[in-house]
C-alpha positions as CSV (number, residue, x, y, z in Angstrom):
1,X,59.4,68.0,106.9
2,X,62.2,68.9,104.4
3,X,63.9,72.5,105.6
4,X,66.5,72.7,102.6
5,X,66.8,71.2,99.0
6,X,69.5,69.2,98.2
7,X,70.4,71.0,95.2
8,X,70.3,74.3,96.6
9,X,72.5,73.2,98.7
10,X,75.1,72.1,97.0
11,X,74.8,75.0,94.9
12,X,75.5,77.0,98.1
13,X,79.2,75.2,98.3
14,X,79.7,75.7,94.5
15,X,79.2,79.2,95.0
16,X,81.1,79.6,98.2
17,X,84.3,77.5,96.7
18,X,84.4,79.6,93.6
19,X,84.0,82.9,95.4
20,X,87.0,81.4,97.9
21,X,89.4,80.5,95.3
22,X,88.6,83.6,93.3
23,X,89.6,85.7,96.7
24,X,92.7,83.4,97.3
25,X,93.9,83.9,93.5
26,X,93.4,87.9,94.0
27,X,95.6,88.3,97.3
28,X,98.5,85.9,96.1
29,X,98.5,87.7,92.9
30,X,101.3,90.3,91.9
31,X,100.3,93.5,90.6
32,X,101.8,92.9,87.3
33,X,100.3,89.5,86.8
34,X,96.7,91.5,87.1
35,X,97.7,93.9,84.7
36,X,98.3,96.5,86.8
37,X,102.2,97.9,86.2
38,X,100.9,101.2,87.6
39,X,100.9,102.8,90.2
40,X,101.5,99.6,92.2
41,X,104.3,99.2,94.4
42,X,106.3,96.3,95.9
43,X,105.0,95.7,99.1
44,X,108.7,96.6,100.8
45,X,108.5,99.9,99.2
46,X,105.4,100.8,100.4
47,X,106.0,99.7,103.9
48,X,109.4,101.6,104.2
49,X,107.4,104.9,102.9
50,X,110.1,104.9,99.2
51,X,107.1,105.1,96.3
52,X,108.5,108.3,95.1
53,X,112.1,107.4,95.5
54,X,111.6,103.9,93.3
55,X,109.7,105.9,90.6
56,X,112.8,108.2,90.6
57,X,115.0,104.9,90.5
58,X,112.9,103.6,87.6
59,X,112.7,106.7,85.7
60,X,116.3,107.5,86.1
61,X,117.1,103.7,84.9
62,X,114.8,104.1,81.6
63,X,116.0,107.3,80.7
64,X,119.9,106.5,80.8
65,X,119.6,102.9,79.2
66,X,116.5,103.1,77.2
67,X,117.7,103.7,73.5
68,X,120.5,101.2,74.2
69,X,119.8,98.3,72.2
70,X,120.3,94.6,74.2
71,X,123.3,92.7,72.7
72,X,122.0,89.0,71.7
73,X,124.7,86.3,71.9
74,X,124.6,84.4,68.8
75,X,124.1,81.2,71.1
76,X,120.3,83.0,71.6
77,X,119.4,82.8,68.4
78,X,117.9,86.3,68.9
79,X,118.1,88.7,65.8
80,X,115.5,91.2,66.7
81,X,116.7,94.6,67.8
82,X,115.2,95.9,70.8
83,X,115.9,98.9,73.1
84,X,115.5,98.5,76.6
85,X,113.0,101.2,76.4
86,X,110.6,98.7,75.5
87,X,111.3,96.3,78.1
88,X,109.7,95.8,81.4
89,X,112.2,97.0,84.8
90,X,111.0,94.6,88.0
91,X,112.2,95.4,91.5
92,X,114.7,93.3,93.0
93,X,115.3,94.7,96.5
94,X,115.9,98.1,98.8
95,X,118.9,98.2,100.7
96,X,119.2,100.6,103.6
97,X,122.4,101.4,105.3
98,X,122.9,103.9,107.6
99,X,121.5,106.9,106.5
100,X,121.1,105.8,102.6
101,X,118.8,103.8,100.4
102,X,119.4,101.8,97.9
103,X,116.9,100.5,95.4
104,X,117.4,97.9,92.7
105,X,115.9,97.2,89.9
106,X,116.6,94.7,86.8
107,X,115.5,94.9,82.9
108,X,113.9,91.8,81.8
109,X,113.2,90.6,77.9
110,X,111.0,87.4,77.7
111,X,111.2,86.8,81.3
112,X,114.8,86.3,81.0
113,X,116.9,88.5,83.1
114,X,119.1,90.9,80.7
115,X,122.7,91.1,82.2
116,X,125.3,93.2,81.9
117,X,123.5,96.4,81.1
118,X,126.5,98.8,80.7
119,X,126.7,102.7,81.0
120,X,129.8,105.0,81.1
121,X,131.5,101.7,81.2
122,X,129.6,100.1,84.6
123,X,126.9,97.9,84.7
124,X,124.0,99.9,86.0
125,X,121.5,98.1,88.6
126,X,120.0,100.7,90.9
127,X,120.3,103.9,92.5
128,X,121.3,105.2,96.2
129,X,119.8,108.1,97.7
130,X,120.6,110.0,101.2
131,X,117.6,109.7,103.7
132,X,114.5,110.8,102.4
133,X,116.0,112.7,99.2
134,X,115.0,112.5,96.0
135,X,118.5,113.2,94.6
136,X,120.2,110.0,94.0
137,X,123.8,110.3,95.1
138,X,125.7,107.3,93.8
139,X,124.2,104.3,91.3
140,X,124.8,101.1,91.9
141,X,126.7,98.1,89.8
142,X,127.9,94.7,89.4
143,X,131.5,95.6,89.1
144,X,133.9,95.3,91.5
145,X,133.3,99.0,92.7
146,X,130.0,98.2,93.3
147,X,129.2,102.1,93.3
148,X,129.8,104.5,90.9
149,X,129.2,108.6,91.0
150,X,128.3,110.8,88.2
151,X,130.3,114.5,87.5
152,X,130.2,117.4,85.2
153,X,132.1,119.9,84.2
154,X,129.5,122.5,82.9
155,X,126.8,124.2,84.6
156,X,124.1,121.1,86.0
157,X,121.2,122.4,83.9
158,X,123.8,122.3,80.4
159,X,125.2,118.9,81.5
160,X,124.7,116.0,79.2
161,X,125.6,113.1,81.9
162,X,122.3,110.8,81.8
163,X,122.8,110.4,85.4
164,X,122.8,113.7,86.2
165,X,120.6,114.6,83.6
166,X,118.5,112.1,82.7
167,X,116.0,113.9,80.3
168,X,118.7,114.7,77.4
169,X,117.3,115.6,73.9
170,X,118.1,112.7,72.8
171,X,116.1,110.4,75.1
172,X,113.0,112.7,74.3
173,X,113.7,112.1,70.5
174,X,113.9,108.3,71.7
175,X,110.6,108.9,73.6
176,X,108.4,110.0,71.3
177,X,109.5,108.2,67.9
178,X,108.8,105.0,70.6
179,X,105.9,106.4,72.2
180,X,103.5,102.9,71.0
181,X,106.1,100.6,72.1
182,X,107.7,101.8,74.9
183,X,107.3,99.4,78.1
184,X,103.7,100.9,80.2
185,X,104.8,101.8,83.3
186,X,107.7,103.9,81.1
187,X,104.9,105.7,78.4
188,X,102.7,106.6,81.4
189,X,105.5,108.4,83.2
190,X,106.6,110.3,80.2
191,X,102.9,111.4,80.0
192,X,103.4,112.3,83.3
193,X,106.2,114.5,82.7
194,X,105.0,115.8,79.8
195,X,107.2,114.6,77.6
196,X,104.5,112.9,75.5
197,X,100.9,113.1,75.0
């Protein structure tokens, strides 16, 4: 007496394979590569309880760089003029000293790591907070400083410092003539805020 069919058997392990690699492809994927930028977080940031501090450290980041445009070597053979507005901000890592965190984060065009990304004359990289804050305290940077602070002179709500700042007029006006282009993760974030529809 036959108890199975051949065929329906094998079919059984086609099935099971496909569903198992399908499963194993899901839980090694990254976010991003699933087309999820948002709201997904690194899996360090989630474990240490910092979501709202790396959305500050991202949104902070676009704001003060985003209408700056990259500067191409001629070596790249780049000519297209592009803001880093547009471009995609990955984690890199979360620091914690002491009673301050640090999160970094770097601008990337073409999967190619953009370096050098100046402000106020430092290279910006990341932001520190103190504790559980939302306030950044310092930013961090490749120069030799490796911190840097922001100050103004006027009242805080008048002061133009990105940094301090970071919605200025002029990063709205960036914002909305952008508003099809900007990078995802960005566009929703001004939505959030209001900034844009």
């Amino acid at each position: 007496m036959i108890l199975f069919n051949s065929n329906s058997l094998c079919m059984k392990r086609l099935i099971t394979l496909v569903a198992f690699c399908i499963l194993s492809f899901v839980a090694k994927a990254s976010p991003d590569s699933l087309g999820y930028s948002y709201p997904c977080y690194p899996s360090e940031v989630k474990h240490l309880g910092l979501q709202q501090q790396y959305d500050i450290t991202r949104w902070y980041m676009y704001c003060i760089l985003c209408d700056r445009e990259i500067k191409f070597t001629k070596e790249t053979g780049e000519k297209e003029k592009i803001s880093y507005g547009l471009l995609p901000l990955k984690f890199d890592h979360v620091e914690i000293r002491k009673d301050t965190v640090e999160i970094d984060c770097y601008f990337y065009y073409k999967d190619i790591l953009i370096d050098g990304v100046t402000t106020r004359n430092y290279s910006l990289w990341g932001l520190v907070f103190k504790g559980k804050s939302n306030k950044p305290i310092q930013f961090s940077t490749q120069s030799t400083g490796r911190y840097y602070m922001a100050i103004c002179d006027g009242a805080p709500k008048d002061c133009q410092v990105r940094e301090l700042n970071p919605l200025q007029p002029e990063v709205i006006k960036y914002i909305k003539q952008n508003k099809e282009k900007l990078d995802p993760w960005f566009r929703k974030q001004a939505q959030k805020r209001g900034v844009i529809k």
